[in-house]
PyMOL Python script that loads the backbone (N, CA, C, O; Angstrom):
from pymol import cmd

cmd.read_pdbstr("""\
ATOM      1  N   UNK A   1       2.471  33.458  20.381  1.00  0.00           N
ATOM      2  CA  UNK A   1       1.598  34.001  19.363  1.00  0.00           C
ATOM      3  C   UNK A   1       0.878  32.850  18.663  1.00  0.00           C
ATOM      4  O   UNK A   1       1.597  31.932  18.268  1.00  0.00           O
ATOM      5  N   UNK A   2      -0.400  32.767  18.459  1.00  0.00           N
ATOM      6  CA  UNK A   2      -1.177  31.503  18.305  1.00  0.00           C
ATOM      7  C   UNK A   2      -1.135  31.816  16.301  1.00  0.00           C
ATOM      8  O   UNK A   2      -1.363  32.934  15.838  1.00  0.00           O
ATOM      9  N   UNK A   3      -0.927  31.040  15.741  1.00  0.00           N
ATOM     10  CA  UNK A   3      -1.005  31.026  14.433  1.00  0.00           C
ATOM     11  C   UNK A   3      -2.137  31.131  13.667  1.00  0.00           C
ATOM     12  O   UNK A   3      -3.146  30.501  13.984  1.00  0.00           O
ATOM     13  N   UNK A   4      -2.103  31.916  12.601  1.00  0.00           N
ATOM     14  CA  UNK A   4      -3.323  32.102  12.415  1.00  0.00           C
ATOM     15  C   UNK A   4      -3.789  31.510  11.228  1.00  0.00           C
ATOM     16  O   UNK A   4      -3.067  31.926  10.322  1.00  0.00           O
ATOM     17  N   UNK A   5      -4.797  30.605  10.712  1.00  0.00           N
ATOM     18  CA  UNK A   5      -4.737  29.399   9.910  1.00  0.00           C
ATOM     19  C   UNK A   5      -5.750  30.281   9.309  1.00  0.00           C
ATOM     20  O   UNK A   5      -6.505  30.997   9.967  1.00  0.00           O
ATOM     21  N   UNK A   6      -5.722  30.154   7.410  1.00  0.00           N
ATOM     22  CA  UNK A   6      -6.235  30.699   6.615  1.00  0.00           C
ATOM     23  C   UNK A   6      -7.443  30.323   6.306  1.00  0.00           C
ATOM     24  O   UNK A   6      -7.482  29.105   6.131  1.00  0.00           O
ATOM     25  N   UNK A   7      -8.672  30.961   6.132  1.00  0.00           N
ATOM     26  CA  UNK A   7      -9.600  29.978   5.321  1.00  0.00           C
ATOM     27  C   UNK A   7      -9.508  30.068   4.056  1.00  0.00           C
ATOM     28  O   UNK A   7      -8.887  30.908   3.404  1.00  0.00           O
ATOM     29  N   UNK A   8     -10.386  28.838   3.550  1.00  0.00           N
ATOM     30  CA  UNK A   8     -10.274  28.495   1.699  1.00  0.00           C
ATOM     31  C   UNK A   8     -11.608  29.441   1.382  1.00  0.00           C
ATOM     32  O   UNK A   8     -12.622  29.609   2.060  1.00  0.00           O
ATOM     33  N   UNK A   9     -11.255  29.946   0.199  1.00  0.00           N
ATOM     34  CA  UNK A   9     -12.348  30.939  -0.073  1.00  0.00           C
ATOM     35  C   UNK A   9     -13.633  29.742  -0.891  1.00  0.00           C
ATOM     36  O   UNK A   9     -13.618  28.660  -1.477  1.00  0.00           O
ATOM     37  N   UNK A  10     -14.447  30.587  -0.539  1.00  0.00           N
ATOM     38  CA  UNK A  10     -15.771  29.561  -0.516  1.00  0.00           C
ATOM     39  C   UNK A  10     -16.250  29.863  -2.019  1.00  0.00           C
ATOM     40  O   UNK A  10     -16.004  30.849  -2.715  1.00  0.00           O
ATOM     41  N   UNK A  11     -17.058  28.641  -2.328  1.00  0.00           N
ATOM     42  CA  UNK A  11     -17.279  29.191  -3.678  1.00  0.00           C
ATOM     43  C   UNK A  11     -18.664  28.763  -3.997  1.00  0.00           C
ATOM     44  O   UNK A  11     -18.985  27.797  -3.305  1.00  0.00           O
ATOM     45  N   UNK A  12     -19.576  29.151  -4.798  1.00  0.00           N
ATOM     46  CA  UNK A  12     -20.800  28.452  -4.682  1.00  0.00           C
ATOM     47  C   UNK A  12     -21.103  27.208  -5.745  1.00  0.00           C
ATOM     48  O   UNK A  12     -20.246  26.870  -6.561  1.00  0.00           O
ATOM     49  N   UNK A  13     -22.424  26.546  -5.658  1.00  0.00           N
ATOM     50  CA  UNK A  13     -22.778  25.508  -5.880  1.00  0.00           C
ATOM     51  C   UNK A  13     -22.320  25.226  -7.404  1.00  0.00           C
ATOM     52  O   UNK A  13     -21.926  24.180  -7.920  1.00  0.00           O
ATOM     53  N   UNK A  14     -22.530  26.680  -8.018  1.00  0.00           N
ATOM     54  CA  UNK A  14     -22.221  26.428  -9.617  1.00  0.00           C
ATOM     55  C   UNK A  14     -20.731  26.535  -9.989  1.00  0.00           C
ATOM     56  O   UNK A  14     -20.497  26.089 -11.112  1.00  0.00           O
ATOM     57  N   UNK A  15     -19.734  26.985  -9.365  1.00  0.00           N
ATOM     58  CA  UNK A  15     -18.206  26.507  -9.404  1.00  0.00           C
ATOM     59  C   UNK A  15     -18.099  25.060  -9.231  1.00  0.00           C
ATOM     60  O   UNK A  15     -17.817  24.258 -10.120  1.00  0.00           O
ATOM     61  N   UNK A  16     -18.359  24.789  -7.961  1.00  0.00           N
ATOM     62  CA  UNK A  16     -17.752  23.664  -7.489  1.00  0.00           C
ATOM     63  C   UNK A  16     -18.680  22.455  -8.736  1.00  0.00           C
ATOM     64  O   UNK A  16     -17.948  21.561  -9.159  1.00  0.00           O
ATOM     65  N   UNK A  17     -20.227  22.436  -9.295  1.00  0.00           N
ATOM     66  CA  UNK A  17     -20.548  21.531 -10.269  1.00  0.00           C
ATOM     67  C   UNK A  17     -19.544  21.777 -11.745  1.00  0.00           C
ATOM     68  O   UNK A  17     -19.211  20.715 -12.270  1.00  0.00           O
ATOM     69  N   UNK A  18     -19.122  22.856 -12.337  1.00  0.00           N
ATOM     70  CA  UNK A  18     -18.748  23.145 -13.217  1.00  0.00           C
ATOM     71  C   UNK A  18     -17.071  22.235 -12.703  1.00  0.00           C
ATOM     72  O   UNK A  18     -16.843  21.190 -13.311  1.00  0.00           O
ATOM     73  N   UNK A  19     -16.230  22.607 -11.834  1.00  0.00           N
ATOM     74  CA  UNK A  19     -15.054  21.765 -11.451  1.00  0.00           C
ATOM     75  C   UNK A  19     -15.414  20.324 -11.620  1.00  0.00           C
ATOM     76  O   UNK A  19     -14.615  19.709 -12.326  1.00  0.00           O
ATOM     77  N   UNK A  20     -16.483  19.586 -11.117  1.00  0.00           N
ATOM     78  CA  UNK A  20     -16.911  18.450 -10.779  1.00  0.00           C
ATOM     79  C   UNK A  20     -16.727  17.808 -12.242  1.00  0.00           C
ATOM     80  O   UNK A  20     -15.963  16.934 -12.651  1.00  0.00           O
ATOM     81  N   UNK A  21     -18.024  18.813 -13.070  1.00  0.00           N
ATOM     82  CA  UNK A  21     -17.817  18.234 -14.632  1.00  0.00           C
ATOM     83  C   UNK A  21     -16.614  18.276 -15.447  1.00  0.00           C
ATOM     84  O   UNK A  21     -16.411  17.437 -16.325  1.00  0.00           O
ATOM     85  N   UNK A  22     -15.762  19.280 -15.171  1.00  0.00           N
ATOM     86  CA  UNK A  22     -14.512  19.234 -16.308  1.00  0.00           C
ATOM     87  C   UNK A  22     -13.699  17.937 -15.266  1.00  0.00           C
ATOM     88  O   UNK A  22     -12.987  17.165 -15.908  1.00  0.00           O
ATOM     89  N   UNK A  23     -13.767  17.750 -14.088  1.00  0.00           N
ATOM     90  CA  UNK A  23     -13.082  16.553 -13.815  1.00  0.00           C
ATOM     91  C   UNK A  23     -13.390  14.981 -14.249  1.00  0.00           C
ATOM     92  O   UNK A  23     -12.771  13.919 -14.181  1.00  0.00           O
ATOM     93  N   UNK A  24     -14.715  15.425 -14.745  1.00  0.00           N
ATOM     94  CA  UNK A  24     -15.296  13.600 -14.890  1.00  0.00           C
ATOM     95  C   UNK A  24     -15.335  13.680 -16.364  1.00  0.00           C
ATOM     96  O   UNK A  24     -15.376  12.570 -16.896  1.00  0.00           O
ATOM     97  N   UNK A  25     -15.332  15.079 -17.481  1.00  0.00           N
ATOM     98  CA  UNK A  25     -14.827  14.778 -18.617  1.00  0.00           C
ATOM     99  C   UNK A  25     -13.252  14.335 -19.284  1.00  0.00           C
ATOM    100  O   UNK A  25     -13.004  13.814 -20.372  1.00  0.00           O
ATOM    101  N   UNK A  26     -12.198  14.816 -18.032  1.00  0.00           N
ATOM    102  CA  UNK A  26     -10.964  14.624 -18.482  1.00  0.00           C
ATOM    103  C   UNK A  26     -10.929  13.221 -17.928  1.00  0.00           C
ATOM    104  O   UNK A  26     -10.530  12.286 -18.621  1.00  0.00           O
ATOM    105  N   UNK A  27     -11.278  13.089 -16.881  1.00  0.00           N
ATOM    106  CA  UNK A  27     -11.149  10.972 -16.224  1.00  0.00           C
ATOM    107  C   UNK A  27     -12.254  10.454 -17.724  1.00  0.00           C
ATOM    108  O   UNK A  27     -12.044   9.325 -18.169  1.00  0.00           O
ATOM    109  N   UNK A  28     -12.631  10.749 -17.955  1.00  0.00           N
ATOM    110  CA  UNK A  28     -13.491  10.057 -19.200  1.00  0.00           C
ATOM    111  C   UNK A  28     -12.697   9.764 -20.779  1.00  0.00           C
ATOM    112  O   UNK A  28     -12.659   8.711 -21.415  1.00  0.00           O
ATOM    113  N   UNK A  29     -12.120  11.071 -21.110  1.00  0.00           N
ATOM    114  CA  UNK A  29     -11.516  11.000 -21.815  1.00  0.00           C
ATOM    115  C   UNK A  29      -9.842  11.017 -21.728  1.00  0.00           C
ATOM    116  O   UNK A  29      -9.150  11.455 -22.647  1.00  0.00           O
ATOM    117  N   UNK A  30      -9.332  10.508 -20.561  1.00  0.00           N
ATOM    118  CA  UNK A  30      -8.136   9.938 -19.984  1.00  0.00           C
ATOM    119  C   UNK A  30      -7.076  11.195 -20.232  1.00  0.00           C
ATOM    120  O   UNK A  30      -5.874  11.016 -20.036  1.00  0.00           O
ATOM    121  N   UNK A  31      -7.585  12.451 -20.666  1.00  0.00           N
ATOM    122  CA  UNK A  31      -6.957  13.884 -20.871  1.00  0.00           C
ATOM    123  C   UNK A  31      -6.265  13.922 -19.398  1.00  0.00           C
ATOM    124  O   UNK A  31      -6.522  13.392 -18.317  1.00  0.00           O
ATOM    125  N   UNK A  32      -5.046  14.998 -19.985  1.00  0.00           N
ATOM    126  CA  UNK A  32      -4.115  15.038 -18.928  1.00  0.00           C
ATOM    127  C   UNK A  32      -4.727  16.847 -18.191  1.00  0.00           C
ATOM    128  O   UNK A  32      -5.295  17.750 -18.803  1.00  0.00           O
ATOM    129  N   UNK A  33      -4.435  16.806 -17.173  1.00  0.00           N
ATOM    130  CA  UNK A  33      -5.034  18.576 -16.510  1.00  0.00           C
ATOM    131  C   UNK A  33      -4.029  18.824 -15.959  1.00  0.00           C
ATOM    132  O   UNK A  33      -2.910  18.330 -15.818  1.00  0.00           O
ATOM    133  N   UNK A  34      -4.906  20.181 -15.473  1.00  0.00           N
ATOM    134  CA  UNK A  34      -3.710  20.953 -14.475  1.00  0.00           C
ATOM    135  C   UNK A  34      -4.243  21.201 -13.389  1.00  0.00           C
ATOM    136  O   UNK A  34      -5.107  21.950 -13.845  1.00  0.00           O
ATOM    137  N   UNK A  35      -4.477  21.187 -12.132  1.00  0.00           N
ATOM    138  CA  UNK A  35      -5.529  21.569 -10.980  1.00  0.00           C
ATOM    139  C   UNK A  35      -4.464  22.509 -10.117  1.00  0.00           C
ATOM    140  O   UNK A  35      -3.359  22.093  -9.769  1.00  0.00           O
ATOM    141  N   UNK A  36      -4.971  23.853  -9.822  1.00  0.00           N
ATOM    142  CA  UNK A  36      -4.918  24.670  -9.295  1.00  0.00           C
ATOM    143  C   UNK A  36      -5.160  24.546  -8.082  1.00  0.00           C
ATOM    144  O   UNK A  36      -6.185  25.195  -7.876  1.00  0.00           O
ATOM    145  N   UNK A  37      -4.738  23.993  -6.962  1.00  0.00           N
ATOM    146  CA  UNK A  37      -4.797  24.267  -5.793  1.00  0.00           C
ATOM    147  C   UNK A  37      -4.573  24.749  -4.775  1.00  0.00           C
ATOM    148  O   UNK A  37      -3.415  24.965  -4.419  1.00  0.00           O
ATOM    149  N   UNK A  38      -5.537  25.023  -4.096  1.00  0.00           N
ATOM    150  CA  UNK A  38      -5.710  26.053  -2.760  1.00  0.00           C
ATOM    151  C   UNK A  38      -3.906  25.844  -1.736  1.00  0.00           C
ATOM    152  O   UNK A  38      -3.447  25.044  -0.921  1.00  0.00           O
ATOM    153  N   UNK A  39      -3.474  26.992  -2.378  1.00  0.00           N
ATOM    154  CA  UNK A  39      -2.299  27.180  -0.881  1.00  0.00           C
ATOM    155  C   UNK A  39      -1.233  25.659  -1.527  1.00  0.00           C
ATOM    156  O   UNK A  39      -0.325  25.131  -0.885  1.00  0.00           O
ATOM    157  N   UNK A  40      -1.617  25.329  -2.662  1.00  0.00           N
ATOM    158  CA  UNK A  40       0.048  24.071  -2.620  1.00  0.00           C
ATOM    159  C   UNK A  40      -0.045  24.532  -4.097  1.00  0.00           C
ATOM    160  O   UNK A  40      -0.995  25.100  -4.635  1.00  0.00           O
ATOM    161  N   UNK A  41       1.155  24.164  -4.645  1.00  0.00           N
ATOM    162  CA  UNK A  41       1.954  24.059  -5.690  1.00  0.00           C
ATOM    163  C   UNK A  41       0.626  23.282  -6.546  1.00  0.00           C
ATOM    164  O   UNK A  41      -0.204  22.544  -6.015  1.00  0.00           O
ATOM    165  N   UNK A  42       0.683  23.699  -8.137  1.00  0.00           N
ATOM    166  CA  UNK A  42      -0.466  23.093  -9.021  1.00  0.00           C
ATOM    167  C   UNK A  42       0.070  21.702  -9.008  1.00  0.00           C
ATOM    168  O   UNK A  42       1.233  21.359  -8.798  1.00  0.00           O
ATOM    169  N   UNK A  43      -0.910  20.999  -9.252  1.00  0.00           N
ATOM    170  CA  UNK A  43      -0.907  19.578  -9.845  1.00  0.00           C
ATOM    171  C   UNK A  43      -0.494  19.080 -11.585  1.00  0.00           C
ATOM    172  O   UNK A  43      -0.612  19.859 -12.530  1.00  0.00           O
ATOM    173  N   UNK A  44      -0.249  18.362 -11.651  1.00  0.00           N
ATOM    174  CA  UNK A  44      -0.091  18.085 -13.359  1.00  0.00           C
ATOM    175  C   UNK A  44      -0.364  16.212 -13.579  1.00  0.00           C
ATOM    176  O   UNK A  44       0.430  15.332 -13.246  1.00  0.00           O
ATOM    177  N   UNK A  45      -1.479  16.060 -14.112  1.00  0.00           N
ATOM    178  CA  UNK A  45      -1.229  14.502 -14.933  1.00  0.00           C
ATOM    179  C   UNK A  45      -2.805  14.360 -15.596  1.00  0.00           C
ATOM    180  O   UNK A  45      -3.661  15.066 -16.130  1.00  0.00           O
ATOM    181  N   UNK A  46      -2.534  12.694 -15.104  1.00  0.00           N
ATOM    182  CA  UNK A  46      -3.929  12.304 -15.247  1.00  0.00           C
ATOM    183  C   UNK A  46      -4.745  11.949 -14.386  1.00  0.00           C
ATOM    184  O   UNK A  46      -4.263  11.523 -13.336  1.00  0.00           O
ATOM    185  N   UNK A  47      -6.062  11.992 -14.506  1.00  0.00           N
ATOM    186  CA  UNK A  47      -6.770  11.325 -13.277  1.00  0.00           C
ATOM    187  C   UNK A  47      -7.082   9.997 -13.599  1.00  0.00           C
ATOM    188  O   UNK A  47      -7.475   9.521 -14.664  1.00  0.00           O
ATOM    189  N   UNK A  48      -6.718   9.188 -11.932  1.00  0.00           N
ATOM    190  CA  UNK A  48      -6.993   7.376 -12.349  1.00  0.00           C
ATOM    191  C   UNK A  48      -8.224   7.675 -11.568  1.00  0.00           C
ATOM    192  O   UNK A  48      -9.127   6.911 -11.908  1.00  0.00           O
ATOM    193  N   UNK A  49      -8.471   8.256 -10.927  1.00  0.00           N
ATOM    194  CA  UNK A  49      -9.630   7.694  -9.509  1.00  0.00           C
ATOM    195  C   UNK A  49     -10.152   9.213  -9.504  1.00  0.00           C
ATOM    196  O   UNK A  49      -9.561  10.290  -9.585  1.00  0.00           O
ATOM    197  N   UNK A  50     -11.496   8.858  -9.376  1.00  0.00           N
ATOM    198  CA  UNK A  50     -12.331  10.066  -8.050  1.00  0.00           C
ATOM    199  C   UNK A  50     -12.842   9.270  -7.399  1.00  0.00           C
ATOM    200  O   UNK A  50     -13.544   8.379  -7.877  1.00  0.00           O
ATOM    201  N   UNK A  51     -12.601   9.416  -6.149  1.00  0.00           N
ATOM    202  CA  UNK A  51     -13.201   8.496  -4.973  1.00  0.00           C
ATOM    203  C   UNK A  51     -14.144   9.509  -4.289  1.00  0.00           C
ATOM    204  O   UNK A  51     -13.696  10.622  -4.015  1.00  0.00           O
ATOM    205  N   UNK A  52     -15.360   9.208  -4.012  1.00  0.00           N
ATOM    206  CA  UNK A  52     -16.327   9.899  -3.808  1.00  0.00           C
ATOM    207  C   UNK A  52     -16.728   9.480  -2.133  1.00  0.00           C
ATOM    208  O   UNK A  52     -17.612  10.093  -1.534  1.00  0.00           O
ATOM    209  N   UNK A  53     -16.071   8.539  -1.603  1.00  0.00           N
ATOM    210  CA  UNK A  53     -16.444   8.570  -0.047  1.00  0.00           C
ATOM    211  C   UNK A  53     -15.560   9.333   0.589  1.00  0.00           C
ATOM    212  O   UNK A  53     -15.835  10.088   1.522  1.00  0.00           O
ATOM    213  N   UNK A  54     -13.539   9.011  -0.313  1.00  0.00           N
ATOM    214  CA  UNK A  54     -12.861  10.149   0.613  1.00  0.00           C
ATOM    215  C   UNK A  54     -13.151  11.896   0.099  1.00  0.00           C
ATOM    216  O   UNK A  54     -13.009  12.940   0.735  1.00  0.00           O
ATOM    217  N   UNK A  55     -13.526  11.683  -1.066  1.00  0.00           N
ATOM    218  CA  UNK A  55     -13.451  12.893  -1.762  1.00  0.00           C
ATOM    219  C   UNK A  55     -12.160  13.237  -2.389  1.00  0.00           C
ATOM    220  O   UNK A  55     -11.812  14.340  -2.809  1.00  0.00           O
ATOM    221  N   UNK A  56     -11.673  12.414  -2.388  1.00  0.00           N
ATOM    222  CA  UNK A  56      -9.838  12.506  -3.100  1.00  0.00           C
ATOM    223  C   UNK A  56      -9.471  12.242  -4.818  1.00  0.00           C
ATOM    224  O   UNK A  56      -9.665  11.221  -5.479  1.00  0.00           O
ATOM    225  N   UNK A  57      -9.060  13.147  -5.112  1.00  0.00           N
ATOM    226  CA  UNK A  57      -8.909  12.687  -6.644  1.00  0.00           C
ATOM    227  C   UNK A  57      -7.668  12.546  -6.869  1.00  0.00           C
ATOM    228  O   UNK A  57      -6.843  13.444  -6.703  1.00  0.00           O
ATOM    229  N   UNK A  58      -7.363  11.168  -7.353  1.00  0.00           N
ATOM    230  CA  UNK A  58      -5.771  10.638  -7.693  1.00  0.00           C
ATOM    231  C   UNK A  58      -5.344  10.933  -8.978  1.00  0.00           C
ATOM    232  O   UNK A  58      -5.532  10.180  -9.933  1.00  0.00           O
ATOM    233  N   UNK A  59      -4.811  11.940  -9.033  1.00  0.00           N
ATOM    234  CA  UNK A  59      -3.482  11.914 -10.260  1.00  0.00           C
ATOM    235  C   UNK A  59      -2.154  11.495 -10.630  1.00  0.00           C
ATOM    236  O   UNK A  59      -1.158  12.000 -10.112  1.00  0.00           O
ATOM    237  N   UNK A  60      -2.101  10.643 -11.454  1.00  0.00           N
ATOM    238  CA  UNK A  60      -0.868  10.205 -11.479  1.00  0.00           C
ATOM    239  C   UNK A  60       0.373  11.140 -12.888  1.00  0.00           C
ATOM    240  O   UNK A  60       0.046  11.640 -13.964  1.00  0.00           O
ATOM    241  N   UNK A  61       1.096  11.088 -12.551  1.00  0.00           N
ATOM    242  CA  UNK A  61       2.166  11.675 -13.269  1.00  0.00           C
ATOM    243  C   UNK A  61       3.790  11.040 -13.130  1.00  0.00           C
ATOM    244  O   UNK A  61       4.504  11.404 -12.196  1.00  0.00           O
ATOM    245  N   UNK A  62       4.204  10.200 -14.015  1.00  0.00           N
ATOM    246  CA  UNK A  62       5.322   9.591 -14.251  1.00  0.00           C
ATOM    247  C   UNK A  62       5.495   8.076 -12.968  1.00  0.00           C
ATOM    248  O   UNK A  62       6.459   7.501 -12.463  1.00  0.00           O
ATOM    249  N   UNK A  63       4.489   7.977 -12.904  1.00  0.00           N
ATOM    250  CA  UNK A  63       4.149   6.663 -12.342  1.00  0.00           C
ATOM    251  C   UNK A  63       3.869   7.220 -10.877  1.00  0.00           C
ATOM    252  O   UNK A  63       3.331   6.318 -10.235  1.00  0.00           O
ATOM    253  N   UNK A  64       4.001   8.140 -10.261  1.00  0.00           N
ATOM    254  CA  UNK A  64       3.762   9.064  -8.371  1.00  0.00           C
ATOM    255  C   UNK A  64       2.610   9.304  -8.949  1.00  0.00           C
ATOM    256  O   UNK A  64       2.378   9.616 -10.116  1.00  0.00           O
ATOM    257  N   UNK A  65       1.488   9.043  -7.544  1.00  0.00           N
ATOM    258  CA  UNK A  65       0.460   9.507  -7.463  1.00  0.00           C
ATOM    259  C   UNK A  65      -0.267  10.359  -6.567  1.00  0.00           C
ATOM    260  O   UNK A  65      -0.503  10.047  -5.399  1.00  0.00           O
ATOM    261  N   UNK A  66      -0.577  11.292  -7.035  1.00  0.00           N
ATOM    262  CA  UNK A  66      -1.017  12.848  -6.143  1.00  0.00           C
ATOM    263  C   UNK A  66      -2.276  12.746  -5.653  1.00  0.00           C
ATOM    264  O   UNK A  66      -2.881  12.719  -6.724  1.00  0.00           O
ATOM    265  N   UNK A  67      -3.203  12.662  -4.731  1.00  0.00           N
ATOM    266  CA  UNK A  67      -3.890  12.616  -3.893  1.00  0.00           C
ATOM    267  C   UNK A  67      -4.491  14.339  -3.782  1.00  0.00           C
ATOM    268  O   UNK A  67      -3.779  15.100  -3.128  1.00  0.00           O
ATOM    269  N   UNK A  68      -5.673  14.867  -4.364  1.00  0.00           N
ATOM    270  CA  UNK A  68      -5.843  16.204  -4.464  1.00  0.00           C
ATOM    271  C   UNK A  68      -7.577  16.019  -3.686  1.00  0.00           C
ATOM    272  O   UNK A  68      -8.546  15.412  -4.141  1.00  0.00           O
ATOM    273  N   UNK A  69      -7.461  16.708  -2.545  1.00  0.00           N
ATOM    274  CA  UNK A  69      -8.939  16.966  -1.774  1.00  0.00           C
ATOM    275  C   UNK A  69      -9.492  17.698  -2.833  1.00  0.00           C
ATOM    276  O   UNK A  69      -8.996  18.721  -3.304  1.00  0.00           O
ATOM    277  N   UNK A  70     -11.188  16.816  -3.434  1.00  0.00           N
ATOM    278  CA  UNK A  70     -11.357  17.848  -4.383  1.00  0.00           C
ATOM    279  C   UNK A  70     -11.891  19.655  -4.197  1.00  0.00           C
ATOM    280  O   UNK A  70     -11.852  20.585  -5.003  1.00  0.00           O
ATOM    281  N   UNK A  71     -12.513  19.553  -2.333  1.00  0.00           N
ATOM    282  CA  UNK A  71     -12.596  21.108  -2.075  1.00  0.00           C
ATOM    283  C   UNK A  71     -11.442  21.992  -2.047  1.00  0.00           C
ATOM    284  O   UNK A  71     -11.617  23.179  -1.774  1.00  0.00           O
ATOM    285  N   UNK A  72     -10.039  21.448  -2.352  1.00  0.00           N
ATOM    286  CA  UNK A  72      -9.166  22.291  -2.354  1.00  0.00           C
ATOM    287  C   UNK A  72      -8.819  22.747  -3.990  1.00  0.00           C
ATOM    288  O   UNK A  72      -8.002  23.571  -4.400  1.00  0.00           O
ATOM    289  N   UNK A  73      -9.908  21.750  -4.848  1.00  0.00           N
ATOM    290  CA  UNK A  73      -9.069  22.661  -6.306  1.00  0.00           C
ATOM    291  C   UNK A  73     -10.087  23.868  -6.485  1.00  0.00           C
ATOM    292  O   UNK A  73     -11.217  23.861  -5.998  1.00  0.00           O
ATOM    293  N   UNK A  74      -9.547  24.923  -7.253  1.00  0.00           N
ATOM    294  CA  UNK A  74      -9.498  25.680  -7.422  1.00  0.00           C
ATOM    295  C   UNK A  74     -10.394  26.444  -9.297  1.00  0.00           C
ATOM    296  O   UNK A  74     -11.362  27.088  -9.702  1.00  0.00           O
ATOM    297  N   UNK A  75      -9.150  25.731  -9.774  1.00  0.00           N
ATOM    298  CA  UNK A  75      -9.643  25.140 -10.781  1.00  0.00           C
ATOM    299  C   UNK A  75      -9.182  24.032 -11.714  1.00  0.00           C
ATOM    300  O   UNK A  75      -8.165  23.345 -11.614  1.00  0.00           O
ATOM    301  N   UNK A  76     -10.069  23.999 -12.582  1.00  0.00           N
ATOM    302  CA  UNK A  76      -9.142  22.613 -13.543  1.00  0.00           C
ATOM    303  C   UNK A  76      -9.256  22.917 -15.260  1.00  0.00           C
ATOM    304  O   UNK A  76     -10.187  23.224 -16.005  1.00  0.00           O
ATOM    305  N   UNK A  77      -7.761  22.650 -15.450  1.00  0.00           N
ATOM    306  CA  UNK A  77      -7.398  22.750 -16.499  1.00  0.00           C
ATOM    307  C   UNK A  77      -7.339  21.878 -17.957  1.00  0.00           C
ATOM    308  O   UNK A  77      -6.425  21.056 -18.007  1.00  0.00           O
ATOM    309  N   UNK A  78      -7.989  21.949 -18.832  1.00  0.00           N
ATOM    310  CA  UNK A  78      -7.534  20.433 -19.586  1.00  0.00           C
ATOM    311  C   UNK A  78      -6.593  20.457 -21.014  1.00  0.00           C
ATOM    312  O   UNK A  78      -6.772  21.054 -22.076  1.00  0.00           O
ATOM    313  N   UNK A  79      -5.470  19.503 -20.538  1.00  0.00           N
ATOM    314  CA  UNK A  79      -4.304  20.281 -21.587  1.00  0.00           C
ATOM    315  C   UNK A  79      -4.558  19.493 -23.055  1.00  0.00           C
ATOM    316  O   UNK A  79      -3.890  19.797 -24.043  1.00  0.00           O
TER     317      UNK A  79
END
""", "prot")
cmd.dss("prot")
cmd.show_as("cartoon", "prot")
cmd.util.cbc("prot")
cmd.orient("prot")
């Protein structure tokens, strides 16, 4: 039985800018979030990095750092 792999629900241009901005206001103001992501367990810290060639946004939380594809968040939270 061949497995059947989910797609990520698509979202349009004005989600994904509105995610973009609450991410570069909390890396700005070193605020801690919550990112909701697609199919894994939420995220929790801060953001050190958006890296814009991998597209990866690094959160760190108690010194581990989480690695979040940013087409997989969902949404973002700022605590």
């Amino acid at each position: 039985m061949a497995k059947v792999k989910k797609k990520r629900p698509t979202r349009d241009e004005f989600e994904l800018e509105e995610i973009g901005n609450t991410l570069v206001e909390a890396f700005d103001e070193k605020s801690e979030v919550i990112l909701d992501v697609w199919e894994k367990e939420n995220v929790q810290g801060q953001i050190i990095k958006m890296d814009s060639r991998t597209k990866l946004i690094h959160i760190e939380k108690d010194s581990s750092v989480t690695k979040v594809p940013f087409m997989d968040i969902m949404k973002v939270s700022i605590l």
